[in-house]
Structures are given as C-alpha cells and as structure tokens.
C-alpha positions in Angstrom: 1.7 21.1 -20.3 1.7 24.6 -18.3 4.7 26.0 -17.2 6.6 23.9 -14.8 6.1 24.2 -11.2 6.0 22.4 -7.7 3.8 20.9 -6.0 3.8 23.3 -3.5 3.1 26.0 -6.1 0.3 24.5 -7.5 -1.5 23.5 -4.2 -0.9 27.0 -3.2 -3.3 28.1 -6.8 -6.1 25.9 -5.0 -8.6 28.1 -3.4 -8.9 27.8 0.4 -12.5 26.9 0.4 -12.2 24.5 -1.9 -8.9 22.8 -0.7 -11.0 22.4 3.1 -13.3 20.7 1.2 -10.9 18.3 -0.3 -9.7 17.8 3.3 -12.7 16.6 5.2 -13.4 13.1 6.5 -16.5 11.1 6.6 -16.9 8.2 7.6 -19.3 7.1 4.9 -17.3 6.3 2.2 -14.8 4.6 4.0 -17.4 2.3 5.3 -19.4 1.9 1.7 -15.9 0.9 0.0 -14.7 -1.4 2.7 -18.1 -3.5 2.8 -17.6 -3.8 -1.0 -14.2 -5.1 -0.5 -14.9 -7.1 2.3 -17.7 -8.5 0.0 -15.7 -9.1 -2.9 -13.3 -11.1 -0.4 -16.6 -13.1 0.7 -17.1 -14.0 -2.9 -13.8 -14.9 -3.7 -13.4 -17.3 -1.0 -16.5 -18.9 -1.1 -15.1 -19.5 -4.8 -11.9 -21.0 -3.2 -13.8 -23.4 -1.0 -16.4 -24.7 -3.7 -13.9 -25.0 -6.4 -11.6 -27.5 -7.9 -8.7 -27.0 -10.9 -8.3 -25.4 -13.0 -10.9 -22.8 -11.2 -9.8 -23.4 -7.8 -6.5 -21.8 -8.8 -8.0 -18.8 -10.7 -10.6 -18.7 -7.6 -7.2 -18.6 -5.0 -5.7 -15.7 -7.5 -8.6 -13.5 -7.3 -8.9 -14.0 -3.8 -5.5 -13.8 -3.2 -5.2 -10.6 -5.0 -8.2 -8.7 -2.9 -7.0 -10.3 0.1 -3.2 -8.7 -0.3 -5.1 -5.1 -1.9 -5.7 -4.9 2.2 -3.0 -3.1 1.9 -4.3 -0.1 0.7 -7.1 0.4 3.3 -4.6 -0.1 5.9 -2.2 2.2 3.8 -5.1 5.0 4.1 -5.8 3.9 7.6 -2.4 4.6 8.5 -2.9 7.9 7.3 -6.5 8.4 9.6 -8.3 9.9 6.3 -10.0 6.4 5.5 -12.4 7.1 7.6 -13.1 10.4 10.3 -13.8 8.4 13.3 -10.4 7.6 14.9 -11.3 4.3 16.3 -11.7 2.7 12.4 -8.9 3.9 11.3 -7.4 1.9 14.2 -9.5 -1.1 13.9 -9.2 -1.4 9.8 -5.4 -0.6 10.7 -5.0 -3.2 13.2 -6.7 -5.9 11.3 -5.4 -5.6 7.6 -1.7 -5.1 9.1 -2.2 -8.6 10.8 -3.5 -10.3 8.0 -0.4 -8.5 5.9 2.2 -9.4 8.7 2.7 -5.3 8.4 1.6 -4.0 12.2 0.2 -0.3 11.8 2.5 1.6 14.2 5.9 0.4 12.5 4.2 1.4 8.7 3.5 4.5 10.1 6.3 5.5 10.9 7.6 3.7 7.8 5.4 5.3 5.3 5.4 8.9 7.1 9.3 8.6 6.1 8.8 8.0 3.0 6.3 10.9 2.8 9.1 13.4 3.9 11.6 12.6 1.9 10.1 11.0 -1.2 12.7 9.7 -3.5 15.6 10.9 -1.2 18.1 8.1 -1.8 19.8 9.2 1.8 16.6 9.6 3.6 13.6 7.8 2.0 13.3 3.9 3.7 11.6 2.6 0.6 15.1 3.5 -1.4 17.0 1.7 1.8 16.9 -1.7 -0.6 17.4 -0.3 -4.2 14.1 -1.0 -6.4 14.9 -4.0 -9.3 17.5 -2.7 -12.2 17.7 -5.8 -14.4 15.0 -8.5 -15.4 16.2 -10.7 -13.2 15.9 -8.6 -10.0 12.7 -7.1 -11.3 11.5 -11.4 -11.9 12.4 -11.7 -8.1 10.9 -8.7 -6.5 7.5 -9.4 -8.6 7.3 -13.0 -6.6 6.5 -11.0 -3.7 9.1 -13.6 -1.6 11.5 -10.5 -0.5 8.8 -8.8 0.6 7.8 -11.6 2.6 11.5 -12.3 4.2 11.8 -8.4 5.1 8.1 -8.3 6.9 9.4 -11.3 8.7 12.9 -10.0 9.7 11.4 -6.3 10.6 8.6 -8.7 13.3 11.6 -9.9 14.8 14.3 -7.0 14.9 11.6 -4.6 16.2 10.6 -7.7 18.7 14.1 -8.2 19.9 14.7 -4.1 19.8 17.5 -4.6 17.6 17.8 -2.7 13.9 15.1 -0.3 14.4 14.3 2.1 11.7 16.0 5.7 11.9 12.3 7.4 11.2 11.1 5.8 14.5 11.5 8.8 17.7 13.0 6.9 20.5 9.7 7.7 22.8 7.7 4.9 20.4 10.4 2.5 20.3 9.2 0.7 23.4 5.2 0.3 22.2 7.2 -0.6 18.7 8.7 -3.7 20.3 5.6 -4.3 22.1 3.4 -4.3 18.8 5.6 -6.8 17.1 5.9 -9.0 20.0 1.6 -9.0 20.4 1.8 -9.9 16.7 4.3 -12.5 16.9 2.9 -13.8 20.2 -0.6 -13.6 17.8 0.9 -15.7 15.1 2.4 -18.4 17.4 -1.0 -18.8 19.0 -2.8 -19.2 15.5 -0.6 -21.4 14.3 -0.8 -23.7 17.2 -4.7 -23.7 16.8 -4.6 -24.5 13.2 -2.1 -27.7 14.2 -4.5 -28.8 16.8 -7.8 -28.7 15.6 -6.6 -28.7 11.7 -8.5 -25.2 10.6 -7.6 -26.0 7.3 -9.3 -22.5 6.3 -6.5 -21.1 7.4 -4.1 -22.2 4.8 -6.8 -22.3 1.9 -8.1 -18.7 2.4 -5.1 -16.8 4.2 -1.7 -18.4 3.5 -2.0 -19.7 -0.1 -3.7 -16.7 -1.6 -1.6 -14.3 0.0 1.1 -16.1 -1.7 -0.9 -15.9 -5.1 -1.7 -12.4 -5.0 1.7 -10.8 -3.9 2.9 -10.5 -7.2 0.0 -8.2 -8.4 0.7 -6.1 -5.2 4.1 -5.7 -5.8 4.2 -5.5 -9.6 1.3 -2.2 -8.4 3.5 -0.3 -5.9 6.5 -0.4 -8.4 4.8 1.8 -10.3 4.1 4.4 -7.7 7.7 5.8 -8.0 9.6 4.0 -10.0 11.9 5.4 -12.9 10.7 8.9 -11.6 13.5 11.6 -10.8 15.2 11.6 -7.3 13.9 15.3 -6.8 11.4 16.8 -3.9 8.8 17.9 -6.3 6.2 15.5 -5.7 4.6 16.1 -9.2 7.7 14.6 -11.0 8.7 12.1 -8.2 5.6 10.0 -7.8 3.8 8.6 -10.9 -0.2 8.6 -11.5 -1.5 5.6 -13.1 -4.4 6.3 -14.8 -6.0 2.6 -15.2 -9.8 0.8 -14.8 -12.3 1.5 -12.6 -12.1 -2.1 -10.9 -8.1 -1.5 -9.9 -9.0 2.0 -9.0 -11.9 1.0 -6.6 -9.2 -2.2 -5.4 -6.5 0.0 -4.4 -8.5 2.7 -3.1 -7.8 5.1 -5.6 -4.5 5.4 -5.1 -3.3 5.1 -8.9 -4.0 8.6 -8.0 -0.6 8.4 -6.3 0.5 11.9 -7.2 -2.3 13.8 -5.7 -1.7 11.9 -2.5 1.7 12.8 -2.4 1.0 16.1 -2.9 -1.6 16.5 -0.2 -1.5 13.2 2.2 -4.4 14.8 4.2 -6.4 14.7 1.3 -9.2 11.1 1.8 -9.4 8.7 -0.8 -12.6 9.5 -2.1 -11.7 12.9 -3.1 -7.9 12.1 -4.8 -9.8 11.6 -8.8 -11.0 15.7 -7.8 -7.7 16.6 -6.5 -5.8 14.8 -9.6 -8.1 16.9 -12.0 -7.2 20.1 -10.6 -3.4 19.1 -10.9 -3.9 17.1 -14.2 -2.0 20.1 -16.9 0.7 19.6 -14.0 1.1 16.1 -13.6 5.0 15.4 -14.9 5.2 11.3 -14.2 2.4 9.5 -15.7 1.3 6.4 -17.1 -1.6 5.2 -19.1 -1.7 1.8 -17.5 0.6 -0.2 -15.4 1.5 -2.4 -18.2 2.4 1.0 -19.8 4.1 2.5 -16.1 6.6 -1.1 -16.2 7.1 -0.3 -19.7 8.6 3.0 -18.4 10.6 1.1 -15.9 12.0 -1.3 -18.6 13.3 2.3 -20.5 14.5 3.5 -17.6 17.2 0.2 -17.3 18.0 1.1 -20.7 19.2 4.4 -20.7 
C-alpha cells in the first residue's frame, strides 16, 4: 500500500477532467440496469406462482432476495445519481421505498446523516442502535425482524410527529409526517383490498418473500461498515467488498462502498472506475462477504 492518506487527499490527486467525468448522470444506465432487475423480479415470481416444495421455497428466496435488493436502487435514488432525470429518481424512489416500508424523504435525510458523519458513534443514526457484538445478537439482526419492527415504529412516530430524527431540519418535518401518514393511509387501503377480494398475490409475491430475502440484505449492509475504525477517513471507515458479478449488478455496485463514500455524487455505473483509481489506497477490504463477516467475527474477539 502507498503512503497513508485521506480520502480527501486522494480525491484531490484525481484530475478535474476526469473527476467531471466520473460525476455525470445519464439516464441510460439507470434505465438498462433497472429493466434487468425488474426482469429478474418477473422471473422469480412467475417461479413462485408455478412452483411447489421443495422449489417453491428456493423460487420465494430468490425472489425474495431481488425483491428486498430494491433497496439499493432506491438507496441510489435517494441520492438523484441513479438516473439524471429528476422525476425517476423520484418515481424509482417512491416505489421501492413503499414496497420496502422505507418512504424516500425520511431515508434521505437518514442516509445523508450517515454520509456526514460516517462512523461517528455521537452523530451517525446508523450507530444510534449498536451493530451485533455476540453471535447471538449478530443470529437476530441477520433475521431481518429488527429491521422490520424499527421501519414499522419510525411509519408511526414520524406519522404521529413524535421521535423524529435529529438529522431532519424542522422546515421538512411537516411533509415528513405527511409522507408516512400517505404510506400508512397506503398500506391500510391495500390491506383492506387484499381481505376483500383475497389478492392472494399479495402475500405470495410481496410479504412472504420479503420475509425470505431480509436476511441476505442485512447480512450485505453489515459489511459496509462493520469492524472498520470510528474515524472520518472514509477510506478506513467504510469497507469494499470485492465479490461476483451477479451481487455486484444486484446491489448496484455498491460492494464498491468505499468509493461511494468517498464521492456520493459519483453514479453507480462509474463506482468499479472510481474504486480502481483509489484501489493502492483502499484501507478496509474484503474479498467476499463470507470473508468481510469473517472480519466482523475477529473484530468480537479482540
């Protein structure tokens, strides 16, 4: 490895030119990778339909698994670099956060926290609940049922106005409330259709999958920053995975976690060029995830 510096020091050794051109959005891309998700998901649940055990339940994980990878699209949405028109950032935002019961403007404000103050134990709303320390918390946050309880809980505080997030300006707190309360409202409504005219789909291809494929998504964003120093350099704080194409092209390329931190304007498409140029001074990586949660397990150790 080169000598050590920041992230800021090595994104200042990037030529201008070349840094605008990691920065610009297109629309293209965003649109290519999200029919291919979108098509996978097709796939996947016309599997979950057709199918009975054992396959049905292999069928519900894979399904399950692209269907809760929404995430990342709305994760880059969030960000407005999925795509360089504004209103499919929205859209993709607005329909992946419903399906994830994660509305878009509360994660934004969320996730923008988290960018600032990365690893901040005092500041960083990710660190707010402390990340698993023994197998048996680790066993418990991979069943995805916290995450489920806290998504639930944050529709209701920011519906009732009560609990609100310290990261969110008191100007947005009002559309905040509004957001969860059209999402709840949403729910309600959807549930009540389901009852009365038995959409069974809606259980079979939604519920039960998400349920499936939670695990895989948490047992994923562990790794982005876990067992990696409390400091502000975001080339030792965040960890790139480097892993198989297929996860790569699931979560959007954000195994390359460490360039995104680095540069959060930079689009997902161009993070694998932007992680080459910082490769020599990458300081948290992994070589998989199995070998990023064998990291973690260390970590307890010492």
């Amino acid at each position: 490895m080169q000598s050590e510096v920041t992230h800021k020091e090595a994104l200042a050794m990037i030529a201008g030119e070349e840094l605008a051109s990691l920065k610009e959005l297109s629309d293209a891309p965003g649109i290519l990778h999200l029919s291919g998700h979108l098509l996978l998901l097709v796939l996947t649940g016309w599997s979950v339909l057709v199918t009975h055990e054992p396959v049905w339940l292999l069928a519900s994980l894979a399904h399950g698994t692209l269907l809760v990878f929404l995430f990342t699209p709305l994760h880059e949405s969030i960000h407005e670099t999925a795509f360089r028109s504004p209103w499919l950032n929205r859209s993709v935002a607005a329909v992946a956060g419903f399906l994830l019961l994660l509305p878009p403007r509360y994660f934004r404000y969320f996730h923008f926290a988290h960018h600032r103050f990365t690893q901040d134990p005092a500041q960083d709303p990710e660190l707010e609940k402390p990340r698993p320390q023994t197998p048996l918390q680790y066993a418990w946050h991979l069943t995805g049922l916290p995450y489920w309880k806290a998504a639930v809980m944050a529709l209701l505080n920011d519906a009732l106005g009560r609990n609100i997030g310290r990261y969110v300006p008191a100007s947005a707190i009002p559309k905040l409330i509004l957001e969860a309360r059209l999402y709840l409202a949403s729910y309600a409504v959807l549930a009540i259709l389901g009852l009365a005219f038995r959409l069974d789909w809606i259980l079979w291809l939604w519920v039960i999958p998400a349920l499936l494929g939670q695990p895989f998504l948490r047992a994923y964003l562990l790794a982005e920053h876990a067992a990696c120093p409390f400091i502000a350099d975001m080339l030792a704080n965040t960890r790139t995975t480097f892993c198989s194409g297929l996860v790569r092209y699931v979560a959007w390329n954000m195994p390359h976690h460490t360039a995104h931190h680095a540069l959060p304007t930079v689009p997902f498409h161009r993070l694998p060029k932007l992680t080459l140029i910082l490769e020599s001074r990458l300081k948290c990586t992994a070589r998989s995830y199995p070998d990023a949660h064998r990291q973690i397990f260390r970590a307890w150790r010492s």
